[in-house]
N, CA and C atoms of all chains as a GROMACS GRO file, in nm:
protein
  579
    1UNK      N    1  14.578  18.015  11.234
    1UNK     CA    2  14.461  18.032  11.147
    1UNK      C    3  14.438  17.901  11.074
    2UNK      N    4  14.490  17.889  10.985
    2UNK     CA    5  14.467  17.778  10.910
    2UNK      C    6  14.586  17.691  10.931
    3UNK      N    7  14.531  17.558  10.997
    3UNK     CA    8  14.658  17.474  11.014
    3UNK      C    9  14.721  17.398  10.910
    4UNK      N   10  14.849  17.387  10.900
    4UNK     CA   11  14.933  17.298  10.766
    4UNK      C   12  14.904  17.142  10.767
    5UNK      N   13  14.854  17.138  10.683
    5UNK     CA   14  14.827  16.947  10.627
    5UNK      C   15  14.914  16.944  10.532
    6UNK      N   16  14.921  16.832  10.534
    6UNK     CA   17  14.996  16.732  10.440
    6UNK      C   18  14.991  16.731  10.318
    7UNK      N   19  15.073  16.677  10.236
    7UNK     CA   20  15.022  16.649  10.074
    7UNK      C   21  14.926  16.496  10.081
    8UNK      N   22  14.856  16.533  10.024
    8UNK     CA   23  14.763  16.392   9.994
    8UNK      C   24  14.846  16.340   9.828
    9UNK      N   25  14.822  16.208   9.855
    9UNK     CA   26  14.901  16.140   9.783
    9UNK      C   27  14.858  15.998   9.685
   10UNK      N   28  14.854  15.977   9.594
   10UNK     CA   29  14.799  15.836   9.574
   10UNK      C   30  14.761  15.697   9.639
   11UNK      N   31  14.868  15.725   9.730
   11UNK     CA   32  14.876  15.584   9.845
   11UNK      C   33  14.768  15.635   9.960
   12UNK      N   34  14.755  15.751   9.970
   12UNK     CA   35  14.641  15.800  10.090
   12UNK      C   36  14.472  15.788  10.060
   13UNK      N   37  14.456  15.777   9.875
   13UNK     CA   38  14.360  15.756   9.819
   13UNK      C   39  14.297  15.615   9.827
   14UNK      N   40  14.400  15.554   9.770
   14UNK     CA   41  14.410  15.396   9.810
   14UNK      C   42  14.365  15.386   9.963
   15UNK      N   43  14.468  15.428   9.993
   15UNK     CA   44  14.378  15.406  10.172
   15UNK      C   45  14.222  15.432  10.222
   16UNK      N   46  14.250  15.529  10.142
   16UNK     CA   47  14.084  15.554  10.222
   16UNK      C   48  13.984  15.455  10.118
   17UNK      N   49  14.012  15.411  10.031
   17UNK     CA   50  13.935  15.361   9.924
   17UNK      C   51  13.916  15.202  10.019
   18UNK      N   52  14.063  15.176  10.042
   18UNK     CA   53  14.045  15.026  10.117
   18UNK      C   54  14.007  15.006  10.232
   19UNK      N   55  14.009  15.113  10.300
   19UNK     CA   56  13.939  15.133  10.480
   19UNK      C   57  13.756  15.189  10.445
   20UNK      N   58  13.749  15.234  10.379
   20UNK     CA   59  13.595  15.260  10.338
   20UNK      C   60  13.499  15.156  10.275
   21UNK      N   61  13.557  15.103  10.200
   21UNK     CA   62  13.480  15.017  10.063
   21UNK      C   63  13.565  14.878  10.121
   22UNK      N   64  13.686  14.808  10.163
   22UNK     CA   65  13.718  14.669  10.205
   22UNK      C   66  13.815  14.628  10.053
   23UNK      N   67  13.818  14.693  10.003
   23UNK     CA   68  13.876  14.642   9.886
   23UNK      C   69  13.999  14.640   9.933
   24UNK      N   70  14.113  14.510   9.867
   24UNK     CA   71  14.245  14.495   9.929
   24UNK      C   72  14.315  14.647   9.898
   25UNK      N   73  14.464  14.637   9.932
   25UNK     CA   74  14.497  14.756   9.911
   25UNK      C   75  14.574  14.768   9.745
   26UNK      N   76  14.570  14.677   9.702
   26UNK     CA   77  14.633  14.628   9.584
   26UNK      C   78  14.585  14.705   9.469
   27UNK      N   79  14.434  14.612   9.480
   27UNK     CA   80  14.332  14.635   9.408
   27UNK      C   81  14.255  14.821   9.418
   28UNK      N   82  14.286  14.880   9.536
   28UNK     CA   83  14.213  15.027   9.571
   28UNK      C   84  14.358  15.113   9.504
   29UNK      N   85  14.490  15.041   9.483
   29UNK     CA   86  14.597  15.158   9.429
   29UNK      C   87  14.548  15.125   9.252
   30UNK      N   88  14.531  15.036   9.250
   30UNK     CA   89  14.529  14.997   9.057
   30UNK      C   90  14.383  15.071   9.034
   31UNK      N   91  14.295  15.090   9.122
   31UNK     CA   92  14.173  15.166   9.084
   31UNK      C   93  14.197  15.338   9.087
   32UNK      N   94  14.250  15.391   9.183
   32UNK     CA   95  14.278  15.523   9.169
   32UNK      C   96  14.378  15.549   9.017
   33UNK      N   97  14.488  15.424   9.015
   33UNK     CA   98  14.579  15.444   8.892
   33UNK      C   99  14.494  15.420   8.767
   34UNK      N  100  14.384  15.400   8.786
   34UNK     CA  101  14.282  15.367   8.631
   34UNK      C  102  14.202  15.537   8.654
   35UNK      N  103  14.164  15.545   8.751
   35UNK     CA  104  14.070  15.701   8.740
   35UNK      C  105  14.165  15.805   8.640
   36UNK      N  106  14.297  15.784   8.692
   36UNK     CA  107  14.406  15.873   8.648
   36UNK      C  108  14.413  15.860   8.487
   37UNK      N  109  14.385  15.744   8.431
   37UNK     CA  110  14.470  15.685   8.347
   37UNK      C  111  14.339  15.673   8.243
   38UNK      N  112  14.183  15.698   8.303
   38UNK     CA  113  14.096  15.721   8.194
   38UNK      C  114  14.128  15.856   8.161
   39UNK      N  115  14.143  15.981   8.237
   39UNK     CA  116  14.106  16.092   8.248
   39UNK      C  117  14.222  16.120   8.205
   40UNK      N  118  14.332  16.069   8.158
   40UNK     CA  119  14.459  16.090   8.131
   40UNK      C  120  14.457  16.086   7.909
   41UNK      N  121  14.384  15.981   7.922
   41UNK     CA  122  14.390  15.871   7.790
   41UNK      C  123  14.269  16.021   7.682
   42UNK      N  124  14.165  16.072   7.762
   42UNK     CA  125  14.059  16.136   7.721
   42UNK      C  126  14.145  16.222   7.715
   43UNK      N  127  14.176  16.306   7.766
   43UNK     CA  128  14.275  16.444   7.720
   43UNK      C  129  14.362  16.368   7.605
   44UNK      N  130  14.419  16.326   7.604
   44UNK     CA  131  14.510  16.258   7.517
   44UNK      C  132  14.489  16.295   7.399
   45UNK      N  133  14.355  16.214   7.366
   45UNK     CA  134  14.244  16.186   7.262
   45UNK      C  135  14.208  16.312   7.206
   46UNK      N  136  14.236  16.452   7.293
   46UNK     CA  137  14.165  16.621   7.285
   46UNK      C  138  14.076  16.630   7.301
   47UNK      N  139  14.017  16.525   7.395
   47UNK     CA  140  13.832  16.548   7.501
   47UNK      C  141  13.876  16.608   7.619
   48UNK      N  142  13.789  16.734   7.722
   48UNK     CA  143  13.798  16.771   7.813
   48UNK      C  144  13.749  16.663   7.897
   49UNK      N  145  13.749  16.704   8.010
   49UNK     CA  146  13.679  16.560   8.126
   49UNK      C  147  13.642  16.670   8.231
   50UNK      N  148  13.554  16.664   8.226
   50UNK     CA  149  13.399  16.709   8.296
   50UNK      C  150  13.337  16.609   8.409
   51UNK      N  151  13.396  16.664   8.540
   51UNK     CA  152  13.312  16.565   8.669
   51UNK      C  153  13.236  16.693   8.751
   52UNK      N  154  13.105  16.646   8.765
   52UNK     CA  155  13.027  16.741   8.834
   52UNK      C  156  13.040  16.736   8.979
   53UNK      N  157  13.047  16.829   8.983
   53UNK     CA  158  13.068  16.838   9.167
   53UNK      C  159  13.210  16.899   9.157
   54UNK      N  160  13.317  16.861   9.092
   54UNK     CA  161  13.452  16.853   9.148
   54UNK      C  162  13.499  16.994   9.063
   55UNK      N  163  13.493  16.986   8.921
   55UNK     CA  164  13.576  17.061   8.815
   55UNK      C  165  13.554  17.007   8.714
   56UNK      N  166  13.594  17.067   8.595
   56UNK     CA  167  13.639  17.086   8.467
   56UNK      C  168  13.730  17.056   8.379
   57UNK      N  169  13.826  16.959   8.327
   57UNK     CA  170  13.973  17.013   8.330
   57UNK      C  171  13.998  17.031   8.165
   58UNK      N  172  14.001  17.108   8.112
   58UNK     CA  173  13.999  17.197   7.953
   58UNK      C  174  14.139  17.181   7.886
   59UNK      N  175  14.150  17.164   7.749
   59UNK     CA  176  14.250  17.148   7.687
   59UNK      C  177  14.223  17.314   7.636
   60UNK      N  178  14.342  17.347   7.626
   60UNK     CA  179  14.415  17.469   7.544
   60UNK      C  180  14.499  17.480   7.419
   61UNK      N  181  14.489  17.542   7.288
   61UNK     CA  182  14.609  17.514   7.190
   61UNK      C  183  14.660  17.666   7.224
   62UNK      N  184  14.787  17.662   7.248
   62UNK     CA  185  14.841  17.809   7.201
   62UNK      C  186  14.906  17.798   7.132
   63UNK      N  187  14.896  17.941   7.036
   63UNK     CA  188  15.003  17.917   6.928
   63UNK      C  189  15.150  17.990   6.933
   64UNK      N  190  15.224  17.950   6.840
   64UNK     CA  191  15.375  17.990   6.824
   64UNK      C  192  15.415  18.091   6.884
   65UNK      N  193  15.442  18.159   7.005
   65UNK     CA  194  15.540  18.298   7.025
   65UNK      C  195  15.707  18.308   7.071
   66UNK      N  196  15.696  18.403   7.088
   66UNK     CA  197  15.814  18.444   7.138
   66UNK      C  198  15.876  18.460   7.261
   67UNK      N  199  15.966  18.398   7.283
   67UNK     CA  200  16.013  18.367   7.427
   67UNK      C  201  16.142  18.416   7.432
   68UNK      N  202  16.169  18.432   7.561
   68UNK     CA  203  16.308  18.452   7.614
   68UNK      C  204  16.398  18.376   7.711
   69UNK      N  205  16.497  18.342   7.709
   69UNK     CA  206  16.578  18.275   7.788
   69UNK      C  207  16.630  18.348   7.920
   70UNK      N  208  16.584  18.339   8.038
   70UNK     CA  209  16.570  18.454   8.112
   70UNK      C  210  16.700  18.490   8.168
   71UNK      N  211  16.794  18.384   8.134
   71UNK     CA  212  16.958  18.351   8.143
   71UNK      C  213  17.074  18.450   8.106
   72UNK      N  214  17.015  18.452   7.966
   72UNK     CA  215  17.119  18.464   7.865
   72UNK      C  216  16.987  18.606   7.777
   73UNK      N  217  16.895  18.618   7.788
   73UNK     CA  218  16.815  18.721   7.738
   73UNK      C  219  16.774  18.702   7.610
   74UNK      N  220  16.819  18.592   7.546
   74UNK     CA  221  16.800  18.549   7.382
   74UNK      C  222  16.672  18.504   7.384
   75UNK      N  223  16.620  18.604   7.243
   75UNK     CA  224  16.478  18.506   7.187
   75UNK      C  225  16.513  18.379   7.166
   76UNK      N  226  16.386  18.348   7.198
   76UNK     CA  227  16.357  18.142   7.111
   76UNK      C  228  16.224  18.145   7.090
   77UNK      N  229  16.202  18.065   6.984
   77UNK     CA  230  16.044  18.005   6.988
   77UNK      C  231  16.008  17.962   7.076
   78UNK      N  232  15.871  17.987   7.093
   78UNK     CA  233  15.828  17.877   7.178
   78UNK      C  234  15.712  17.778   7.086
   79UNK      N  235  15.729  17.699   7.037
   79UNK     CA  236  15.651  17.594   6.982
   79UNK      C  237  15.474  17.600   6.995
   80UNK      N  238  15.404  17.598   6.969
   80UNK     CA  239  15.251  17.580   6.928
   80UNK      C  240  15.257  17.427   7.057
   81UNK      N  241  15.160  17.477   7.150
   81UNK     CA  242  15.113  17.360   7.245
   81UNK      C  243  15.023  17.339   7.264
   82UNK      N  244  14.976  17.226   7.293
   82UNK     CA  245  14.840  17.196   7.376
   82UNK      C  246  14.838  17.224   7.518
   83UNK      N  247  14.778  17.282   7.623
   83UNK     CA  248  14.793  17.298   7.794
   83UNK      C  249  14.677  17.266   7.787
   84UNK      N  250  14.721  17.223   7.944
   84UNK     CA  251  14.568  17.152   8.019
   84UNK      C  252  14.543  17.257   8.128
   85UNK      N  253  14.423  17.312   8.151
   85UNK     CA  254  14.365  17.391   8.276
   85UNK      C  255  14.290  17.320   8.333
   86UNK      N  256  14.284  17.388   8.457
   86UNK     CA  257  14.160  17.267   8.529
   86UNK      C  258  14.056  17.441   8.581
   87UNK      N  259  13.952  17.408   8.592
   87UNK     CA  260  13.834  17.498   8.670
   87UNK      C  261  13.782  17.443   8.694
   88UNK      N  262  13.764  17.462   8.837
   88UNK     CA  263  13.709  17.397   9.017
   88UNK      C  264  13.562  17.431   8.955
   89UNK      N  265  13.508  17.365   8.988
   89UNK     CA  266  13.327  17.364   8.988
   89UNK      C  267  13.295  17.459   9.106
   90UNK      N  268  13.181  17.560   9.122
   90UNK     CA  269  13.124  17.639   9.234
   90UNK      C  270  13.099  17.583   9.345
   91UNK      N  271  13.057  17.426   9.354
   91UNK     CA  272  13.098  17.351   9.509
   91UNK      C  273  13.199  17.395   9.556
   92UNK      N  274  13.311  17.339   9.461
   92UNK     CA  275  13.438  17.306   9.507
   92UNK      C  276  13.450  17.456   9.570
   93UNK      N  277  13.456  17.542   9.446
   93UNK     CA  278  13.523  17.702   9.473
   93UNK      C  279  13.468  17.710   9.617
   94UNK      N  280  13.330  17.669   9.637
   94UNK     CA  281  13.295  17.740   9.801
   94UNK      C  282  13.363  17.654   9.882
   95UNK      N  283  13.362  17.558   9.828
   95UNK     CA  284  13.441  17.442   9.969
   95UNK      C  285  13.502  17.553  10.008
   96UNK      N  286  13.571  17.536   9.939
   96UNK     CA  287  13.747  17.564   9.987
   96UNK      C  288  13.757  17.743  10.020
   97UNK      N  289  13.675  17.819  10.009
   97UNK     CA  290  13.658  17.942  10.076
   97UNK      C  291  13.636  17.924  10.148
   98UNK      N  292  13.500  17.849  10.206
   98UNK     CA  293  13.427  17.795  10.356
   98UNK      C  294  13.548  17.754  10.447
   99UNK      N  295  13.650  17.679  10.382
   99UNK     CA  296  13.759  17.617  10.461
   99UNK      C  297  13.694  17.492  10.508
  100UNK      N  298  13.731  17.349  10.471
  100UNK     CA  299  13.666  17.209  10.534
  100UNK      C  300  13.550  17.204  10.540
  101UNK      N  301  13.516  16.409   7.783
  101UNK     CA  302  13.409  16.309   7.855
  101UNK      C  303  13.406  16.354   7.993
  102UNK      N  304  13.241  16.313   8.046
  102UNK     CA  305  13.214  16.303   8.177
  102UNK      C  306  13.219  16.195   8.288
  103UNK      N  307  13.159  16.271   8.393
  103UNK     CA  308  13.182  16.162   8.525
  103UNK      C  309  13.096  16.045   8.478
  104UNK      N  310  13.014  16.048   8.429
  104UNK     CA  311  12.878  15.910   8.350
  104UNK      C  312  12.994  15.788   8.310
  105UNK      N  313  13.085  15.886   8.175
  105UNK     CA  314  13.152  15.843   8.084
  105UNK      C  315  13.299  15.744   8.161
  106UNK      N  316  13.348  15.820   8.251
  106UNK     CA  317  13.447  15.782   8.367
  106UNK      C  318  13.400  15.667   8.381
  107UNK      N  319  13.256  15.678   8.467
  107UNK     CA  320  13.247  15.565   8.560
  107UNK      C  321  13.152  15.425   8.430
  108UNK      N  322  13.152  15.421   8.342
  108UNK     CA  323  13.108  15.332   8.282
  108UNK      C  324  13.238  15.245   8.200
  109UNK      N  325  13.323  15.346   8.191
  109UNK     CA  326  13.471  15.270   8.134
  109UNK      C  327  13.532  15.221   8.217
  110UNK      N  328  13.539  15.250   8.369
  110UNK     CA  329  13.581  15.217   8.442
  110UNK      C  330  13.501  15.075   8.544
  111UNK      N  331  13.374  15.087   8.483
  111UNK     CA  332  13.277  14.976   8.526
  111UNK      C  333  13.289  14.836   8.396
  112UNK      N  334  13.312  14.877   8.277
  112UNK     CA  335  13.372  14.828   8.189
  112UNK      C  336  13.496  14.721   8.233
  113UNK      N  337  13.607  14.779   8.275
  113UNK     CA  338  13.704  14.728   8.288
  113UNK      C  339  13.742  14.687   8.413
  114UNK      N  340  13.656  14.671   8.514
  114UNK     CA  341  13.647  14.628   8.645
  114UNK      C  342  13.509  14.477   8.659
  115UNK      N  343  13.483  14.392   8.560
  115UNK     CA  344  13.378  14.308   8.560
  115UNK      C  345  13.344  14.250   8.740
  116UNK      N  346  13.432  14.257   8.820
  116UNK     CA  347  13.450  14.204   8.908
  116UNK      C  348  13.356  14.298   8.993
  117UNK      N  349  13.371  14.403   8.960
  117UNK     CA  350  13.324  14.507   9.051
  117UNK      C  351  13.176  14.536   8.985
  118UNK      N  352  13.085  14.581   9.134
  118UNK     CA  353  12.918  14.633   9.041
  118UNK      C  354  12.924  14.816   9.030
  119UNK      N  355  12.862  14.814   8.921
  119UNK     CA  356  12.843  14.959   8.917
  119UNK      C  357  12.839  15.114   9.011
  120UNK      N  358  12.776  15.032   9.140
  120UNK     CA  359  12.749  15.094   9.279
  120UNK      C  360  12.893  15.135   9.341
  121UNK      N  361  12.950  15.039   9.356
  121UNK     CA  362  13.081  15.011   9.399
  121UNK      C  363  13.188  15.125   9.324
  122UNK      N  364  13.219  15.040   9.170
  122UNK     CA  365  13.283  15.182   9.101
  122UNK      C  366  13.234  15.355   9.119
  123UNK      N  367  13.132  15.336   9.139
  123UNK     CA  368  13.095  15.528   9.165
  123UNK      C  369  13.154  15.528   9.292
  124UNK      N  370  13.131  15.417   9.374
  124UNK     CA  371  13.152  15.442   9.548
  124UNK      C  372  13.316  15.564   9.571
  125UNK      N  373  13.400  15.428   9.453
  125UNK     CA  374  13.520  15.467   9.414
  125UNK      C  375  13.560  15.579   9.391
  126UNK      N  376  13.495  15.627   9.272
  126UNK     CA  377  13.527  15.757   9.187
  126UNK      C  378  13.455  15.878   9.302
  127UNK      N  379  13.365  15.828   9.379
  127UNK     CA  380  13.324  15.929   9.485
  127UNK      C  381  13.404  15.959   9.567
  128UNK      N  382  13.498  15.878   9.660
  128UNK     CA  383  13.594  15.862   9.705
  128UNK      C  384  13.683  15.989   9.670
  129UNK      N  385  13.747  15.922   9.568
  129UNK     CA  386  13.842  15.984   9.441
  129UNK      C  387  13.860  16.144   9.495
  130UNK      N  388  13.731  16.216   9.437
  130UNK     CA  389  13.730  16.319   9.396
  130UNK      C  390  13.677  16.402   9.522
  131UNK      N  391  13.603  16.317   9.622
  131UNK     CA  392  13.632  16.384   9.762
  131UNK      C  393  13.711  16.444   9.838
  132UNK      N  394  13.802  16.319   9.859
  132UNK     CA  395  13.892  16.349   9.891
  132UNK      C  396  14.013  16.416   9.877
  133UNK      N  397  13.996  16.423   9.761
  133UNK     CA  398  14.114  16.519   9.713
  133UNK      C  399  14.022  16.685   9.702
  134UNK      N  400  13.883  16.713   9.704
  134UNK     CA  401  13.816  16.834   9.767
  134UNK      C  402  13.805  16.846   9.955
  135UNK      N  403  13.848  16.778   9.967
  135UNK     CA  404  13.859  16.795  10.091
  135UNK      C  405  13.980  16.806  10.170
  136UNK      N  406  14.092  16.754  10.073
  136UNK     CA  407  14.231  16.829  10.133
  136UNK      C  408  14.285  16.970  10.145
  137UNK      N  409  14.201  17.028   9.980
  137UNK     CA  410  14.184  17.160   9.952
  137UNK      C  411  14.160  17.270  10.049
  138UNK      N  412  14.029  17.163  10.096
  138UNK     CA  413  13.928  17.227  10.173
  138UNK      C  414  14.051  17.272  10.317
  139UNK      N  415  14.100  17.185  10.358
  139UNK     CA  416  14.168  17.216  10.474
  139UNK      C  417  14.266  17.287  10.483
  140UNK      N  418  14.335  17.315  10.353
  140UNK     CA  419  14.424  17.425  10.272
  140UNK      C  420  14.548  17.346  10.257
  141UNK      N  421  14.528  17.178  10.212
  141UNK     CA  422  14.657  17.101  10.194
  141UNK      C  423  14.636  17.119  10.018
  142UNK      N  424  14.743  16.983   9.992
  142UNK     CA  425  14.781  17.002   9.838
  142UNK      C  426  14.787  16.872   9.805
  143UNK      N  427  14.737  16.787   9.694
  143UNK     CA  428  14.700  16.690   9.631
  143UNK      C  429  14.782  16.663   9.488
  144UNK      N  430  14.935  16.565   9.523
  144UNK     CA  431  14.998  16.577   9.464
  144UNK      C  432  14.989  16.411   9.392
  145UNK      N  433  14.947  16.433   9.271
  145UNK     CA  434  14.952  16.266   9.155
  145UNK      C  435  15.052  16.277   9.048
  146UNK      N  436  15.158  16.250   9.059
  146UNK     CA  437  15.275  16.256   8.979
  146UNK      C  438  15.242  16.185   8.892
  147UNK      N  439  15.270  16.289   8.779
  147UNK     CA  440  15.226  16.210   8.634
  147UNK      C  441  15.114  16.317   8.565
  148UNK      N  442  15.013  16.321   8.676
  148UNK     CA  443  14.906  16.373   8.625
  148UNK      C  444  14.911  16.491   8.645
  149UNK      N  445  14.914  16.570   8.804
  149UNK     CA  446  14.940  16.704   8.822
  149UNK      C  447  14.936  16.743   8.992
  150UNK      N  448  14.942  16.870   8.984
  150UNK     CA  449  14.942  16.870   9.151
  150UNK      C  450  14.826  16.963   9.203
  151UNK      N  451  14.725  16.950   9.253
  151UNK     CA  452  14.619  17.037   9.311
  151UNK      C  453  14.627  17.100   9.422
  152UNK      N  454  14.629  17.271   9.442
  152UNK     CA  455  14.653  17.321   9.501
  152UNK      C  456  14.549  17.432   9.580
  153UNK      N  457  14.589  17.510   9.650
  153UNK     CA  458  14.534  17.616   9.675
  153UNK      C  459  14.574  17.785   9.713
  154UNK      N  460  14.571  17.914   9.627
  154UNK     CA  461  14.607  17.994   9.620
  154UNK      C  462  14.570  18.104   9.724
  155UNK      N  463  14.628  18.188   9.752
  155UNK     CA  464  14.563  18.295   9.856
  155UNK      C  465  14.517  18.455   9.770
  156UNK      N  466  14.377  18.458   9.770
  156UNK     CA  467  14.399  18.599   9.673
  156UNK      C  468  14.342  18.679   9.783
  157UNK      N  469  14.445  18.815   9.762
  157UNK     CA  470  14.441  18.883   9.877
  157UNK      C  471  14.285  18.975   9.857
  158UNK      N  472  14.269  19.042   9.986
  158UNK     CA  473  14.159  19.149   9.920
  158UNK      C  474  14.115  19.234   9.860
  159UNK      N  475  14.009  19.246   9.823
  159UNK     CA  476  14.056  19.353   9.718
  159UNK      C  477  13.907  19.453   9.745
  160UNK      N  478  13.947  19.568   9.650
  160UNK     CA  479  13.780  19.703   9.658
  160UNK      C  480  13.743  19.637   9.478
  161UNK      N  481  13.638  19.580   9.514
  161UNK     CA  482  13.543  19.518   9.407
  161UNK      C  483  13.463  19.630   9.340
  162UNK      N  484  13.397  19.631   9.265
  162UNK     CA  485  13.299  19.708   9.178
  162UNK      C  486  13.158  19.680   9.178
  163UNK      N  487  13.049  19.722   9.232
  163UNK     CA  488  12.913  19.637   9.146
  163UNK      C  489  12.916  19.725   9.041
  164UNK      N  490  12.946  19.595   8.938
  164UNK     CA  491  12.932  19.651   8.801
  164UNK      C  492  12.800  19.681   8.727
  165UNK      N  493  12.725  19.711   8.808
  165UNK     CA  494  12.576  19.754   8.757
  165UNK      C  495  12.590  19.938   8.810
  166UNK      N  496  12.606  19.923   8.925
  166UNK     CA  497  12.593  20.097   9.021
  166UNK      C  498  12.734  20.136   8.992
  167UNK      N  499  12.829  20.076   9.015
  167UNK     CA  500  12.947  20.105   8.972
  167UNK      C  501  12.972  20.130   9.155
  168UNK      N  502  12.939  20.101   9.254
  168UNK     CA  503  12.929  20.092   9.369
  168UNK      C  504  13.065  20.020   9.455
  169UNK      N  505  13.159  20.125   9.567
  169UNK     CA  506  13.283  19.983   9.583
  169UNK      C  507  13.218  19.900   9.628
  170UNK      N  508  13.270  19.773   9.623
  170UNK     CA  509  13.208  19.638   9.717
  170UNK      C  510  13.374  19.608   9.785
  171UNK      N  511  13.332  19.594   9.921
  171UNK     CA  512  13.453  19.487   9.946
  171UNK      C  513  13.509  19.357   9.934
  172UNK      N  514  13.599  19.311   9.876
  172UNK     CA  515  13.601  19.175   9.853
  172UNK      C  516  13.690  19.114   9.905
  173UNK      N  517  13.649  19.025  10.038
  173UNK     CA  518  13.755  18.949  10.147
  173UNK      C  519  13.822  18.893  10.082
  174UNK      N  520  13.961  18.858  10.145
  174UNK     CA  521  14.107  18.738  10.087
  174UNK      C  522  13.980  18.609  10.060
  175UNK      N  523  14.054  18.541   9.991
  175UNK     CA  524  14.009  18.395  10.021
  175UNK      C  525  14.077  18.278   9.898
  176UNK      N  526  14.075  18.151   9.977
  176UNK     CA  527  14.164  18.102   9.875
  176UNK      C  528  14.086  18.053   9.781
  177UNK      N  529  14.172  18.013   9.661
  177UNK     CA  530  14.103  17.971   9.561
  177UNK      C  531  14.179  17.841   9.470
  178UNK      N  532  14.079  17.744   9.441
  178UNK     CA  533  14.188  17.630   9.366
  178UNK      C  534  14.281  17.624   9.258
  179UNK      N  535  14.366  17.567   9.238
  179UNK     CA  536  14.478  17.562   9.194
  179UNK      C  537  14.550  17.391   9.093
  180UNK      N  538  14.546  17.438   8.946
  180UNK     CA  539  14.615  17.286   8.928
  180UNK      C  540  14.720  17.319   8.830
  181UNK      N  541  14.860  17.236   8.843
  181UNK     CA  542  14.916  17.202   8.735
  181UNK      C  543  14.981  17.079   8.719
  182UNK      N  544  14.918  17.093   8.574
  182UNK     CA  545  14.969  16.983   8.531
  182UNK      C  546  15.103  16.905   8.530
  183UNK      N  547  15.143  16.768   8.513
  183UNK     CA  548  15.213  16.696   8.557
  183UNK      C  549  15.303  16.705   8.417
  184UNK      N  550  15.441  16.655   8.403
  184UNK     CA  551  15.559  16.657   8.327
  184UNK      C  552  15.529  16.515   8.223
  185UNK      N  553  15.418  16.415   8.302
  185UNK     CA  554  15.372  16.348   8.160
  185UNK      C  555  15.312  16.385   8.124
  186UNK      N  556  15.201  16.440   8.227
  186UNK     CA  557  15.086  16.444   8.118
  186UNK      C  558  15.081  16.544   8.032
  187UNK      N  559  15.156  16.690   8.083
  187UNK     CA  560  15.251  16.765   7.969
  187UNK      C  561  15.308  16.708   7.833
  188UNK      N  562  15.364  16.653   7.863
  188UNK     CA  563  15.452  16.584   7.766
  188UNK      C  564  15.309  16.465   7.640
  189UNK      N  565  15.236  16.382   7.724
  189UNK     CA  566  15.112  16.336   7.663
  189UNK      C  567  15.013  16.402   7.571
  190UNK      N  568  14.994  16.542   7.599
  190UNK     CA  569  14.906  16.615   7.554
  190UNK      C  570  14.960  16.634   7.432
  191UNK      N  571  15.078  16.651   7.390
  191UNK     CA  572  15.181  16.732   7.279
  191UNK      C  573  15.237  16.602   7.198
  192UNK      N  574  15.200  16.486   7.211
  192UNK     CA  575  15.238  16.346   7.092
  192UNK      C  576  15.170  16.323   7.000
  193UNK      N  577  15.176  16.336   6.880
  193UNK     CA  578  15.086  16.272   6.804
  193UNK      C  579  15.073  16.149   6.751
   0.00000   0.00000   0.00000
């Protein structure tokens, strides 16, 4: 049915960036490591990052509960966090139902 | 911030490069990693997070207007988590 691919990877990004566009391969890994590293820096900051076409990716605060150590069965806190979600844009969602 | 916002910081800090070019990039980018999805692979950026894809099985749906069953085929659906920095990034002050 559906055949197994690979993990895609930073270095595969780069690739296609430097076989598409000619850019060395140097220069196409330090550009994917900047996409990462704006969209990294903006969450940081507690801005979501919003690309159309692709997704969403949303900051979350949750607050303080109660946890368990699934080990040993003992409560612990669990600390007040920030999480990051991501939600696929309706392209995407159909892409990837459509399959490729 | 948005994809506008992306690609102007990133056109910013690339003088070398023209504007055309950086989107070419960020088009690239975000293709391709919808298109690994697409084939039902997994898009792994250590650091940042790993993009995936889930199988939700089928299910007897509702139209929530008639209250009518609907059937609702398997199908996969996307998937991300976040990375152990950028975990760790989100939570520094």
């Amino acid at each position: 049915m559906m055949r197994s691919v690979g993990t895609l990877t930073r270095a595969d990004l780069a690739e296609t960036i430097n076989r598409k566009l000619g850019f060395s391969r140097a220069e196409s890994l330090a550009l994917v490591e900047e996409i990462l590293a704006k969209m990294c820096n903006a969450m940081a900051t507690g801005e979501n990052v919003k690309i159309s076409g692709f997704g969403t990716f949303i900051l979350r605060d949750k607050r303080e509960r109660v946890g368990r150590n699934p080990k040993t069965g003992i409560e612990v806190p669990i600390t007040p966090r920030r999480v990051m979600t991501f939600r696929a844009s309706q392209k995407l969602k159909d892409r990837i139902t459509k399959g490729a | 911030m948005i994809r506008s916002e992306l690609l102007e910081a990133l056109t910013a800090d690339n003088p070398d490069l023209r504007p055309d070019e950086v989107e070419q990039v960020a088009d690239i980018f975000f293709e391709e990693i919808g298109a690994r999805l697409a084939e039902g692979g997994r898009v792994e950026l250590r650091g940042f997070g790993t993009f995936s894809t889930r199988l939700r099985n089928a299910r007897t749906g509702r139209n929530p207007r008639t209250g009518d069953p609907v059937d609702v085929p398997s199908k996969r659906v996307p998937y991300f988590k976040p990375g152990k920095e950028m975990r760790e990034r989100l939570n520094t002050d």
